[in-house]
FITI-827423 format. One record per residue (C-alpha): x, y, z; residue in one letter. Coordinates in steps of 0.02 Angstrom, whole numbers, padded with zeros to 5 digits, always signed. Layout:
N
XYZa ...
***
This chain:
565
+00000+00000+00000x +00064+00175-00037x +00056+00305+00092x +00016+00479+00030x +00002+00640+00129x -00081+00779+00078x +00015+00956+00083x -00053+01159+00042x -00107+01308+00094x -00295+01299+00196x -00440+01299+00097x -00347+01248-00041x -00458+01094-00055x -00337+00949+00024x -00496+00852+00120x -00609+00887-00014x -00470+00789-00139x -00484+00642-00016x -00672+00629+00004x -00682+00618-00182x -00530+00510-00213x -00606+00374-00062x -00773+00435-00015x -00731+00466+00159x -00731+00616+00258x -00564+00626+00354x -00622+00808+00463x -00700+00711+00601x -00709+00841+00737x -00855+00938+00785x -00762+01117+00775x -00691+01046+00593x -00861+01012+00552x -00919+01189+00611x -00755+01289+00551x -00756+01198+00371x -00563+01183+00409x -00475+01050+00441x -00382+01038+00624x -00308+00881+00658x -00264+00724+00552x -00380+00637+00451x -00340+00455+00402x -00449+00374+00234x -00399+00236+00106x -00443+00160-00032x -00393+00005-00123x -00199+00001-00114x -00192+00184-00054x -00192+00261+00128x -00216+00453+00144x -00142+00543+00273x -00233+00709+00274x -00153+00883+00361x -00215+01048+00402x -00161+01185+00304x -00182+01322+00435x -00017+01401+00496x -00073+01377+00675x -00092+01191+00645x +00083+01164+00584x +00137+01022+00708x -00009+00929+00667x +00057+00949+00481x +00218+00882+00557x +00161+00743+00634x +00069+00676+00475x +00212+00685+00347x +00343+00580+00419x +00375+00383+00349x +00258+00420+00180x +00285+00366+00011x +00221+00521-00080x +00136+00694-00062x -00016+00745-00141x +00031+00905-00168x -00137+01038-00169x -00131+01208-00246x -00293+01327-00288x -00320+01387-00444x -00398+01554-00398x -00251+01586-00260x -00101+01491-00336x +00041+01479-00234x +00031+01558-00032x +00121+01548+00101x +00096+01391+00201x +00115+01324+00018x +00290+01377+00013x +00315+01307+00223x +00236+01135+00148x +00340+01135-00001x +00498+01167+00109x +00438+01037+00233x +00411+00892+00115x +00587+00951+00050x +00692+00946+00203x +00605+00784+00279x +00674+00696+00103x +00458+00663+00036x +00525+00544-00139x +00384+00572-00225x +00225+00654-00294x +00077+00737-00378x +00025+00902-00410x -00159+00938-00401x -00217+01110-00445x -00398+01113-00369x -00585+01193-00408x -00514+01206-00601x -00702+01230-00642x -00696+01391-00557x -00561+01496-00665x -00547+01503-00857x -00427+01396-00937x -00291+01522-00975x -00256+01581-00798x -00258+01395-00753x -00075+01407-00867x -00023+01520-00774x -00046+01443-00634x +00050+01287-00682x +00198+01381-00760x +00228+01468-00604x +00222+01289-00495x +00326+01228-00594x +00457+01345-00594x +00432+01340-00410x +00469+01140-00387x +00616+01138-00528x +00768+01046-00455x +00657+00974-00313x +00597+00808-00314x +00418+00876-00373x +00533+00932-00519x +00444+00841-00668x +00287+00774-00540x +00119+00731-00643x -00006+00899-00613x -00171+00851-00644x -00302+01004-00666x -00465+00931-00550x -00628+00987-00508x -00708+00881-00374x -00869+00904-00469x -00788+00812-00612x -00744+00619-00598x -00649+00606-00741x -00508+00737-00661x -00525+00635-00497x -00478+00472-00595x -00334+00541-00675x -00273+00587-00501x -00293+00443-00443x -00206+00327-00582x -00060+00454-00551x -00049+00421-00358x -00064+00236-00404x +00078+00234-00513x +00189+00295-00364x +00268+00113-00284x +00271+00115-00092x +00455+00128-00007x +00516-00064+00010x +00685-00001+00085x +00719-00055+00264x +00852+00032+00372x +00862-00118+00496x +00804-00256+00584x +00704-00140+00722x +00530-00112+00687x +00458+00072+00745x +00303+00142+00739x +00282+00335+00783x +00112+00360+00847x -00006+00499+00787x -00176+00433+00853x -00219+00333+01021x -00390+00299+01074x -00486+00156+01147x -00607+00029+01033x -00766-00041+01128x -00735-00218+01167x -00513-00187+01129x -00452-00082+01226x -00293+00045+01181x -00283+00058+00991x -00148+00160+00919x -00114+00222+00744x +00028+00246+00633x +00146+00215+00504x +00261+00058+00537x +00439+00099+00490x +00629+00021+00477x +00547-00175+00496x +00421-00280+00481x +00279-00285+00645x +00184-00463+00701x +00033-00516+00809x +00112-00571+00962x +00261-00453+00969x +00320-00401+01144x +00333-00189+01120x +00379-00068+01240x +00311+00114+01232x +00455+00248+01242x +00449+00356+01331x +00393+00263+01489x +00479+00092+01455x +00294+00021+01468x +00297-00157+01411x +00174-00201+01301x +00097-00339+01173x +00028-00336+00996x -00147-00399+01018x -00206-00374+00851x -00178-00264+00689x -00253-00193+00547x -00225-00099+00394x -00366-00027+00279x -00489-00099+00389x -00434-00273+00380x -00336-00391+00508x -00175-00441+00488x -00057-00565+00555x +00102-00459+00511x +00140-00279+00420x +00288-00239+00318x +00367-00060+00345x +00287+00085+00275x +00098+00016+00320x -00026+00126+00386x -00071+00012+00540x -00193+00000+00688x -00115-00082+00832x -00225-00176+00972x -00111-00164+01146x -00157-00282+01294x -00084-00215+01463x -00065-00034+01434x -00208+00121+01473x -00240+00228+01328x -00220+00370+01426x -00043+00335+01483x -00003+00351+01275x +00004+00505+01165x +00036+00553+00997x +00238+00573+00965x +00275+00420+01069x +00372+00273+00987x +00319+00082+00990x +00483-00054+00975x +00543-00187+01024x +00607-00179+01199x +00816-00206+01207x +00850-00131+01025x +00844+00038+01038x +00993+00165+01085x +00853+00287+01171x +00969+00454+01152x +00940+00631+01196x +01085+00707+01101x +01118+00670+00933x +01259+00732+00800x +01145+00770+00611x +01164+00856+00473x +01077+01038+00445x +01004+01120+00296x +00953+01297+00317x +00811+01365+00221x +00866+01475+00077x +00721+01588+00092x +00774+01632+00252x +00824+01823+00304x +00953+01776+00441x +01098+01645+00480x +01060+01512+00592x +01191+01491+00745x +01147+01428+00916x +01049+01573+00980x +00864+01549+00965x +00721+01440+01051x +00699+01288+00941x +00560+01164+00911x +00624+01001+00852x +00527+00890+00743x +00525+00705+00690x +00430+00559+00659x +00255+00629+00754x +00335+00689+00897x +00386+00878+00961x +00505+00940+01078x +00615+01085+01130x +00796+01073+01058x +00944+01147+01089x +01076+01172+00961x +01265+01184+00920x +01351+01201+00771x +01499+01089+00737x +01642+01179+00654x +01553+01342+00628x +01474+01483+00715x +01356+01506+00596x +01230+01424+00433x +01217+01560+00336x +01030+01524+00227x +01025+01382+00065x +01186+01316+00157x +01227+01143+00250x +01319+01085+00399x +01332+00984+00573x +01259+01025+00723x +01242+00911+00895x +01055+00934+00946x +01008+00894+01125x +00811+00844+01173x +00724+00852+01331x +00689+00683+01349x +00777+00509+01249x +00702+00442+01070x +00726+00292+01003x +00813+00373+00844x +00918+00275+00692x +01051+00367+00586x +00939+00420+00439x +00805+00491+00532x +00742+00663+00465x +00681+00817+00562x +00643+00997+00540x +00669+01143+00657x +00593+01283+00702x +00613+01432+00784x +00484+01498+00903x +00530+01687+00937x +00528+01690+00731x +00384+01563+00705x +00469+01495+00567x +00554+01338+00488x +00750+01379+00488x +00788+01206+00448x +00798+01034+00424x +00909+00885+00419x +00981+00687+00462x +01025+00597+00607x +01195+00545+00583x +01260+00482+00746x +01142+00439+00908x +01233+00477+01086x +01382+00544+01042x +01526+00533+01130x +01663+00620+01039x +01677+00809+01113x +01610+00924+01008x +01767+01000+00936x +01823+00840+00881x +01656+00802+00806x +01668+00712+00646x +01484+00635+00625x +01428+00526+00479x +01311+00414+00451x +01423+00303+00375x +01455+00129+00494x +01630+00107+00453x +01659+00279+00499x +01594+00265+00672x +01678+00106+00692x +01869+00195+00637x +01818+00333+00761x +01777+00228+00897x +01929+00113+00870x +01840-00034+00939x +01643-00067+00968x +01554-00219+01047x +01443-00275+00912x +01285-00263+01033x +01329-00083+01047x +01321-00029+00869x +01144-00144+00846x +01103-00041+00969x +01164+00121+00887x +01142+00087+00713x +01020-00057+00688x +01159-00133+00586x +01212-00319+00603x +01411-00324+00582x +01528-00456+00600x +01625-00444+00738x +01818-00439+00708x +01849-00585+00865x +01731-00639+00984x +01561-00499+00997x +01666-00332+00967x +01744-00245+00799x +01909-00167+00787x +01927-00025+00663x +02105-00081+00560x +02190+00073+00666x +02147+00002+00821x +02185-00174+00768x +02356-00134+00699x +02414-00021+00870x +02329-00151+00991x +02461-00266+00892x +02605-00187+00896x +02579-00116+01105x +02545-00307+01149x +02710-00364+01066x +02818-00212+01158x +02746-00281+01335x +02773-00444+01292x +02950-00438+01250x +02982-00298+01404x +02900-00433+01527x +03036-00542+01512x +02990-00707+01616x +02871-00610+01736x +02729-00618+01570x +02594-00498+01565x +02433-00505+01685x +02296-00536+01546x +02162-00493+01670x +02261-00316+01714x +02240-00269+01522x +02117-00159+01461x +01972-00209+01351x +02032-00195+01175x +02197-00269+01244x +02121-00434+01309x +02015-00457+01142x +02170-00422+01042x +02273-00554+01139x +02141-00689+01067x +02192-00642+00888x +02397-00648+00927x +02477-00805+00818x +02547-00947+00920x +02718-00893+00865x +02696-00728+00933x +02643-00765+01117x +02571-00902+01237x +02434-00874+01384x +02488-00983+01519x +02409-00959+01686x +02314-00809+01635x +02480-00720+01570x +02552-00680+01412x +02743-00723+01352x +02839-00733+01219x +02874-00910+01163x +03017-00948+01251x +02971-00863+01382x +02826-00979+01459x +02830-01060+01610x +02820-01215+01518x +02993-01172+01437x +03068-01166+01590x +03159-01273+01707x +03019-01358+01823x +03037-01294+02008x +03010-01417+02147x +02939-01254+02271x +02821-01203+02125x +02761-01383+02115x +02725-01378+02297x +02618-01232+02276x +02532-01272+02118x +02486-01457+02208x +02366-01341+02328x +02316-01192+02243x +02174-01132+02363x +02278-01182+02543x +02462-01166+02488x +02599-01191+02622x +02675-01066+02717x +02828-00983+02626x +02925-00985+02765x +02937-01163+02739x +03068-01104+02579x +03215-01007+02499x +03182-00833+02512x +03273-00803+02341x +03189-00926+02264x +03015-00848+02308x +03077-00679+02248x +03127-00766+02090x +02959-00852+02052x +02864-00674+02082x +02972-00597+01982x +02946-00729+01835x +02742-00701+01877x +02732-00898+01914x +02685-00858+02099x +02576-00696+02183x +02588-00627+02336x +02442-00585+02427x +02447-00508+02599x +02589-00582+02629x +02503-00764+02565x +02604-00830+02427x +02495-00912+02289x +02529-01005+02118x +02473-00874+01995x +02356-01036+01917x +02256-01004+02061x +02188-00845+02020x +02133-00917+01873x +02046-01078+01946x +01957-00956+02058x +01884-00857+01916x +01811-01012+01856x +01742-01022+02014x +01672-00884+02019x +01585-00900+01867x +01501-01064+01914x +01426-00988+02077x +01379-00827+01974x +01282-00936+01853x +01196-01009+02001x +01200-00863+02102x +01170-00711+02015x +01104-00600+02141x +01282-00618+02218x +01366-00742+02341x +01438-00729+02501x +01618-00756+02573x +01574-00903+02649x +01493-00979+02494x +01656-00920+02391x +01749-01025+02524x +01660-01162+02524x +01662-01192+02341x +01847-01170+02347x +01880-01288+02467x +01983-01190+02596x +01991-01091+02727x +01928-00889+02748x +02124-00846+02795x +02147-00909+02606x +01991-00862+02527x +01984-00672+02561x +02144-00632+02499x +02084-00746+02323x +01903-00631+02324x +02004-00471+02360x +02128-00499+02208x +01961-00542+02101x +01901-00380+02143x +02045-00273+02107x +02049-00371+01923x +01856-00308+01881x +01823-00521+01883x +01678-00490+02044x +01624-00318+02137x +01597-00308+02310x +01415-00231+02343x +01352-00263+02546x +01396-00417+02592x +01390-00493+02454x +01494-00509+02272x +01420-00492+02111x +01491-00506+01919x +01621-00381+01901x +01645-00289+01718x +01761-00416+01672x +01695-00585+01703x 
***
């Protein structure tokens, strides 16, 4: 189904088009009814079109907003008698800067004007929508007294395909209507974007994390078991009040989203415009159905000066659930006018802002961020990557210097190796990806080749420690040099004064992930004891050095998993 929104200056004849083209009347308020002007959005279809009707009035501009984002096409209204207005130009502009593919030009209540001024009319829209994407549109000449014009309009908004594009696997749905259905419950309107929605889906509502389920859905009026993006769809909720939801709140799958309230975009400023645009200013941002207050700063520049582009970092109120791609428009209250428009590039930024380099590009944002879990830039992105070892991506950069600073400790470490668990994160991953030749991981440390404990002669006092990792015997019981020697060489640890076999730190991390798998609320000294088989005089010293490695964090009395295990 193609999704087409209607777009012109009021009284142009936009809901008059739609009640001809489907033969339903999409002003369903009382005061619309009484005013003869439309106020808020009006939904119709017909056959494999969905309408999306907007007001034309100035003073209903964020209800024009809210009804333009995620369509397929504009149906684009212009009066013969007036021609081109004002809030014709803000629509055009609009449609423009929120990237609107396609269209068709209707030029309305034809029967009203003689032919010749109808020319005139055309040649000056035209000349108006050269080089935009309504450059070369169809313009049909109707009269809704006259079917055959209405037919012709509507073979032309047939010929438009819908969007099949996805940007990811995440579907989103931006509402603009909520209400509750006798006998349903919360039904919710809008058009599904990004991925395809099923019956059954667990949803959460953002803002408000309210989980939520997909009891039913339609589109045109007819159930569905599943809706591909860029469907006008009803949505049946179980477990959530209609009340609690609004229009401008999102619908997606809980765990997928990056919910952001800063985000680095591109900006296009309005060429008609009499000023620059710099940070100064009360803003209005707008995107998908939503509105909020933004604040703005420019990235590399002080100033837009008008019909010119840059980057900006925008920062909301409240988090979105927004995807590089997204496309918004600002405006400025003091002025009450559209300054601009642009793309998401990059959600949650965390570069500084004079080092801001966004793009929307995924490689980019991987060779800035040197190394990303892969979960992350899902999150981020909506992009499925494949990971460079294990669940994260290196950028080549980070790969190559990772390299090269793991070889320099290695062959500084001499026989004392390096602590693995002491590294860093993209250290540790980049360890898994060294060649055999390169280094060895004995004992949770890294040396070179002939370096490993293994290449060495055996040692009758490490063998006495490594028999009894978790109750070793007293050092006093040895050579004082030869303990310094084995500390030195990183085969044995010294731990308040406890000497252990540096194995045993790593048999305790596997402990501790087998009670943490059991236990994940935490676990107590004594249960960390008992699973080692010891003593507390030998356990605490063990939990201590697991907590100083990031492997478990202390919280009460209790330990939990540490950022590292």
């Amino acid at each position: 189904m193609t999704v087409v929104a209607t777009a012109g200056h009021v009284d142009h004849g936009k809901t008059s088009l739609v009640l001809a083209l489907t033969g339903i009347d999409t002003d369903r308020l009382a005061e619309e009814k009484r005013r003869g002007l439309t106020i808020d959005l009006g939904f119709a279809h017909v056959e494999d079109l969905s309408f999306v009707d907007v007001p034309g009035h100035v003073r209903f501009l964020r209800n024009m907003l809210a009804g333009v984002g995620g369509i397929d096409a504009c149906l684009f209204v212009i009066d013969a008698r007036e021609g081109w207005m004002p809030q014709t130009e803000e629509h055009f502009e609009i449609l423009r800067l929120l990237g609107v593919p396609a269209g068709v030009i209707a030029v309305t209540k034809c029967d009203l004007v003689d032919t010749a001024h109808v020319d005139e009319v055309e040649v000056l829209l035209r000349h108006r929508c050269a080089g935009s994407f309504l450059d070369g549109a169809p313009v049909v000449r109707t009269s809704v007294h006259d079917p055959n014009s209405i037919d012709e309009l509507a073979r032309h908004l047939r010929s438009i395909p819908p969007r099949t594009s996805t940007r990811g696997a995440r579907p989103r749905l931006w509402i603009d209507r909520v209400f509750a259905a006798a006998g349903a419950g919360t039904v919710v309107t809008g058009t599904l974007i990004d991925a395809t929605l099923s019956r059954g889906d667990e949803l959460e509502v953002v803002p408000g994390a309210v989980r939520t389920r997909v009891r039913a859905l339609q589109t045109a009026g007819q159930s569905v078991e599943s809706a591909t993006p860029g469907t006008r769809l009803a949505v049946n909720l179980a477990g959530v009040a209609h009340a609690d939801i609004e229009r401008g709140h999102q619908l997606v799958k809980p765990d997928e989203w990056w919910l952001a309230d800063t985000f680095d975009a591109t900006l296009h400023v309005l060429p008609g415009l009499r000023h620059a645009l710099s940070r100064r200013g009360n803003f209005l941002l707008y995107v998908g159905t939503e509105e909020l207050p933004a604040t703005i700063r420019l990235i590399a520049a002080e100033e837009l000066q008008p019909g010119t582009s840059g980057h900006g970092r925008v920062f909301l109120p409240r988090a979105l659930a927004l995807a590089p791609g997204d496309r918004f428009v600002l405006r400025e209250t003091g002025r009450d006018e559209t300054v601009a428009g642009g793309e998401v590039l990059e959600v949650d930024p965390t570069s500084r802002l004079s080092r801001a380099r966004p793009s929307v590009d995924v490689d980019s944002l991987i060779a800035q961020r040197g190394i990303v879990a892969t979960r992350e830039l899902f999150l981020r992105t909506g992009q499925v990557h494949e990971p460079t070892v294990d669940d994260v991506i290196f950028s080549a950069a980070m790969l190559s210097a990772t390299h090269a600073e793991l070889l320099d400790m290695i062959r500084s470490s001499g026989e004392r190796g390096v602590d693995v668990s002491g590294l860093d994160d993209a250290l540790r991953q980049a360890v898994k990806m060294l060649r055999p030749n390169a280094a060895v991981v004995e004992s949770g440390r890294l040396y070179a080749p002939d370096k490993a404990p293994s290449q060495q002669p055996s040692s009758p006092v490490l063998d006495a420690f490594e028999a009894k990792p978790f109750a070793p015997p007293s050092a006093s019981n040895f050579d004082r040099d030869e303990l310094r020697r084995l500390v030195q060489a990183g085969r044995l640890v010294s731990l308040d004064g406890i000497h252990f076999a540096t194995m045993a730190l790593d048999r305790a991390h596997d402990v501790v992930r087998q009670l943490i798998a059991t236990k994940p609320a935490g676990f107590s000294a004594s249960e960390f004891r008992d699973a080692l088989g010891t003593s507390r005089k030998f356990a605490i010293p063990l939990a201590e050095a697991l907590d100083a490695r990031g492997i478990t964090r202390r919280r009460g009395d209790v330990r939990i998993a540490g950022p590292r295990l």
